[in-house]
N, C-alpha and C positions, 0 to 999 in steps of 0.2 A: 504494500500500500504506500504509496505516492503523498509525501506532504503535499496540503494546501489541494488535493483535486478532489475530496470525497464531496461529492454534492448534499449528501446529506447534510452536512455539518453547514455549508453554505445555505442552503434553507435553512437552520436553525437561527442561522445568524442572521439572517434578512427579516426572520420573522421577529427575533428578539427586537431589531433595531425600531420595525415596525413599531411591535406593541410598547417601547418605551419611548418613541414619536409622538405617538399617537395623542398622548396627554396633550400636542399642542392643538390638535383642530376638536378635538374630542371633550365634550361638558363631562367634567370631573362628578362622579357622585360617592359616598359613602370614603373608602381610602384607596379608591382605584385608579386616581394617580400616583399618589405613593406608588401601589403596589404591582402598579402596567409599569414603572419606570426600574423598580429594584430587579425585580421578575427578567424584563424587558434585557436589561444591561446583564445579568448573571446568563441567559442565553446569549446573548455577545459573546461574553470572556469565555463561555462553555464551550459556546461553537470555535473559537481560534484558537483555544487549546486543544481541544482534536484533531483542529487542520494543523496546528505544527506536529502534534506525537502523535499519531492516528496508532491506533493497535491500542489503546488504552482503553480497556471495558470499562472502568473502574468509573472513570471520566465519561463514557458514556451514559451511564447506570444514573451520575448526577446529573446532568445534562437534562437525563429524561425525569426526575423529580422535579426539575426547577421548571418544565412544561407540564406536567403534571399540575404544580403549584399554581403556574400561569393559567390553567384553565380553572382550577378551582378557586381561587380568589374570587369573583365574584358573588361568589355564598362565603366566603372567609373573609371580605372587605365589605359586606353589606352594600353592593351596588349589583345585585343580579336581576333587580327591578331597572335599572339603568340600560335602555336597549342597544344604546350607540359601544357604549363602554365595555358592558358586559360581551356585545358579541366580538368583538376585539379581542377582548384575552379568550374566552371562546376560543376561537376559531385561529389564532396565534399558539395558545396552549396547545390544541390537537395539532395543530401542524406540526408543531416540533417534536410534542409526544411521538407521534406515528412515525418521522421520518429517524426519530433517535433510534426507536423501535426496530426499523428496520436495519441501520446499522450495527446494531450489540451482537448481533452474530458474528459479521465479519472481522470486528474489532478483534472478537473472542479468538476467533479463530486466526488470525494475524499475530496475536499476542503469544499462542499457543506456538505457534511457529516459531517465532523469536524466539523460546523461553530458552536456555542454556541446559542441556542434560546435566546429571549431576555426573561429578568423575565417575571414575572404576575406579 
């Protein structure tokens, strides 16, 4: 695996950028700017950590919490009554959930590869 060419991680990253954007054209409710901007940035740094060490599950596994957390935040920030807002991390959360999702295999198995046998 090829630093910097996994697209999944490039989706993660576009869509973090997105949902921690998003607070500027987007009416703020409950603490779902807080939590589209913290949310938002930890999918940045997740996703460009992967694209430089790719073969790190470990990092992927978080990656897919922190979209996890991005979709759930709006029952955890009290704005899932907020339609603009809410479908934003929505629809940012599963994106990145699903595409991290898809990468934790390859990661696995990349990292399995590399791993060092032990002596004789």
């Amino acid at each position: 695996m090829k630093k910097w060419t996994r697209w999944q991680d490039w989706v993660t990253v576009v869509a973090g950028l997105y949902a921690a954007l998003s607070v500027i054209w987007s009416v703020p409710a409950g603490s779902s700017a807080a939590l589209m901007v913290v949310f938002g940035a930890l999918l940045i740094v997740s996703g460009v950590i992967n694209l430089a060490m790719p073969g790190t599950p470990a990092m992927e596994w978080v990656q897919a919490a922190f979209g996890a957390l991005l979709f759930l935040s709006p029952w955890l920030g009290s704005y899932s009554m907020q339609a603009g807002v809410a479908w934003t991390s929505w629809i940012t959360g599963l994106v990145a959930l699903v595409v991290t999702a898809m990468a934790i295999k390859p990661s696995t198995e990349e990292h399995r590869h590399h791993m060092v046998s032990p002596s004789q």
